[in-house]
C-alpha positions, -999 to +999 in steps of 0.1 A: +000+000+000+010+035-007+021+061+019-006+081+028-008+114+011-010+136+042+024+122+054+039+133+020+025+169+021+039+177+056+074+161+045+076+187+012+096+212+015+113+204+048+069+209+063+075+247+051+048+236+022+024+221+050+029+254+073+019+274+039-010+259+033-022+258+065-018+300+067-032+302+033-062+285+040-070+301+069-066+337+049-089+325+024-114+313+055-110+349+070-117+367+039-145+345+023-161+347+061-157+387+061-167+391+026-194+362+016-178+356-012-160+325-025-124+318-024-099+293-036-069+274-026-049+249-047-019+228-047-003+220-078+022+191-073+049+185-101+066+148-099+101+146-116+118+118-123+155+118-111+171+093-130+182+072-099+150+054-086+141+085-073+112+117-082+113+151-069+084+170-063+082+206-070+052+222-051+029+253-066+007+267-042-023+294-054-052+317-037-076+334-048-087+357-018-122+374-020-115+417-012-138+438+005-155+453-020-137+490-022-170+511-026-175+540-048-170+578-046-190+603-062-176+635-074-190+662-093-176+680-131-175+714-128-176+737-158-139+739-164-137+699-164-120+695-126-133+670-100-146+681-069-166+669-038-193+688-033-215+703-059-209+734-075-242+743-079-253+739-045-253+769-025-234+771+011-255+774+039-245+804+061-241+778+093-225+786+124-217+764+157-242+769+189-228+758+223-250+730+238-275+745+271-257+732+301-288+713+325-295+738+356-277+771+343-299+800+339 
């Protein structure tokens, strides 16, 4: 019978390959939980034949981690083309700041 699997992945790469997996599929857990959207991790494994009775096995490890979406900002064209903030056509209100009452004081 063959060695299992499992064994073999946490032997590649001296168990760095096993440690990278494990920290990449907990980022993709973090971000697919924080963004409800699906992510990916894969393992591509390469078997080489060394010409002595033995392979080597190159490893290839890819994520796809969901992002927050980013949002969007709106900005407004004024006449001469520029981008600003706040609409150019709306007028300013004259405001001004007004201390709070305090409770008891007359």
């Amino acid at each position: 019978m063959a060695r299992p699997f499992a064994d073999i992945l946490r032997e590649l790469g001296g168990g760095n390959t096993y440690e990278d997996l494990t920290a990449k599929l907990a980022e993709v857990v973090a971000a697919v939980t924080e963004t409800r959207k699906i992510g990916e991790i894969s393992i591509k494994l390469k078997v080489k034949p060394n010409g002595d009775g033995s392979v080597i096995i190159a490893d290839e490890i890819k994520t796809k981690v969901p992002e927050p979406p980013r949002g969007d900002s709106v900005f407004f064209v004024t006449s001469g083309g520029s981008l600003v903030r706040q609409d150019p056509r709306q007028q300013d209100l004259p405001l001004r700041r007004v201390d709070a009452a305090v409770p008891g004081a007359a």
